[in-house]
N, C-alpha and C positions, 0 to 999 in steps of 0.2 A: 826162199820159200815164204819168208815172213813178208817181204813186198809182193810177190804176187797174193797173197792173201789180202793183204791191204788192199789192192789196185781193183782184186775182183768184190771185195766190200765194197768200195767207193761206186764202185760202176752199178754194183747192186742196188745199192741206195738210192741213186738218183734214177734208177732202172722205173723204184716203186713210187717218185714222185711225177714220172712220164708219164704222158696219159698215150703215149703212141708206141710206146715197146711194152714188152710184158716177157717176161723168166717163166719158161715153163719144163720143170722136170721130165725128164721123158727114160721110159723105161728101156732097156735094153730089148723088148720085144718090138719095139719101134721105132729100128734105124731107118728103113726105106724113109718114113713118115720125118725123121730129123731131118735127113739130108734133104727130102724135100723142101718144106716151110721154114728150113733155117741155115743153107748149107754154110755160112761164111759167119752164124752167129753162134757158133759153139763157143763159150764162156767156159768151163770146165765140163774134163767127164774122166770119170774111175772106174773099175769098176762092173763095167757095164750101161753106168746110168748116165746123163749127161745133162748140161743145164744150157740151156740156148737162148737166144734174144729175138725172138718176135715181134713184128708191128701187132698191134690189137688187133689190126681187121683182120689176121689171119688166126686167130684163137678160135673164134667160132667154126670156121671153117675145119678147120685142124680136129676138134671136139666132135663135129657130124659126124667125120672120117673113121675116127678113133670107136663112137659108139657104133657108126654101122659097119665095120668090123668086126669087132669084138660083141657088139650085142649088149655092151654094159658098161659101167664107167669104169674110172680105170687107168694106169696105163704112163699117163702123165697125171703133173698135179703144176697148174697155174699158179706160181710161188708167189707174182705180186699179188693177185688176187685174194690169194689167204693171208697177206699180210694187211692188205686195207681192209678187209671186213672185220678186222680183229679179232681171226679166229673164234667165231660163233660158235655156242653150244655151251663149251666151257671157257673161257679166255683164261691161258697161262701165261703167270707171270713170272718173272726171272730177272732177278736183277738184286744188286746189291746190296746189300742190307747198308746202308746210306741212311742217314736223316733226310726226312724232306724238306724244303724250304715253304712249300706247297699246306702242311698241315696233315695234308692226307698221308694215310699208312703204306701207300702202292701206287705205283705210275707205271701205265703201259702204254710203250712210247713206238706203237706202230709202226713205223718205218724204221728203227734202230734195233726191232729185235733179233732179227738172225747176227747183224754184227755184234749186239753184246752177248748173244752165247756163244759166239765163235772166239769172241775176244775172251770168253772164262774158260774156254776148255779147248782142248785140241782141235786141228780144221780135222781131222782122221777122224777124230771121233763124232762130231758132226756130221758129217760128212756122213758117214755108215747108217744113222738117226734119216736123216736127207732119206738113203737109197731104199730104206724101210718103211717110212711114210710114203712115199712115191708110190710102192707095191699096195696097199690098201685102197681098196676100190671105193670104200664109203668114206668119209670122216664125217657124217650129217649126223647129230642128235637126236635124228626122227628114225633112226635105227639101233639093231643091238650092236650093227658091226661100227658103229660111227662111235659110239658112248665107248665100247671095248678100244675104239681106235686112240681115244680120249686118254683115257686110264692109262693105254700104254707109252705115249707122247711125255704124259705126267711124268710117269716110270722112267724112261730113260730120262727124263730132263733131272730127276731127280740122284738117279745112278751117276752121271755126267756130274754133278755137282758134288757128289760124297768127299767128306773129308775138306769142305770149302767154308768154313764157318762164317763167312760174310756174304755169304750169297743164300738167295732163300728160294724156295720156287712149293710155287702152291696155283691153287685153277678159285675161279673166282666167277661163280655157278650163273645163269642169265636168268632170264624169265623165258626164253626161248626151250631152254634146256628144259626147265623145269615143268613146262607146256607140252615137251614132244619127249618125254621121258618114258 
């Protein structure tokens, strides 16, 4: 279990330094739509929900489908994507309470964050966090369900860490946020 865990990190990783694939969570109301745009690139799935490997140029197209379907967002959630923007609105951070060598009080290191919450806390329970955030059709700051989606991402990242005294997790507000609040 522990090497697959590792294997599907690794491939993760460099998943979100590719500019030609992209990880996109996809709900269990959208198998037709998995099996189409990714049938050979299912990476994990539990659950219901599943994690696939896509070229780029098929995100857009897949996104059109999805919204003129359903009429709204939704459904899946483009994992590398929200990893390179660095989580806008609020950026949460998690990670070990470490001295920096840096000076500064906190480092958020983009491309390493889903592996070091996976590396602090169970894949299961991750994992459940994953299938939850998927179901949320906003996470944008320019709404109440996106701010609400915010506070709850906080909450469980901070549940997931109880009882970890070297690990810290807090959100670290933008000008974005504070703009479309």
């Amino acid at each position: 279990m522990k090497a697959i865990l590792i294997v599907f990190l690794a491939v993760f990783c460099l998943a979100v330094q590719a500019d030609e694939d992209r990880y996109l969570l996809l709900g269990d109301f959208l198998p037709e739509l998995a099996r189409e745009i990714g049938p050979n690139e299912l990476v994990y799935a539990e659950g219901g929900v599943s994690l696939v490997r896509v070229p780029v140029s098929q995100v857009e197209q897949f996104s059109r489908i999805v919204h003129d379907h359903y009429k709204a967002c939704g459904g899946f959630m483009d994992v590398t994507h929200e990893i390179r923007k660095g989580r806008s609105a609020a950026r949460l951070v998690w990670e070990y309470a470490d001295p920096k060598d840096s000076g500064f009080e906190f480092a958020v290191r983009g491309d390493a964050f889903v592996a070091d919450m996976v590396s602090m806390v169970s894949k299961d329970a991750y994992w459940n966090v994953l299938k939850s955030l998927e179901a949320m059709g906003s996470r944008s700051a320019t709404n109440a369900k996106g701010a609400a989606a915010q506070k709850w991402i906080q909450g469980q990242a901070t549940e997931l860490t109880s009882g970890m005294p070297n690990v810290r997790v807090w959100t670290v507000e933008t000008d974005h946020f504070f703009a479309n609040k």
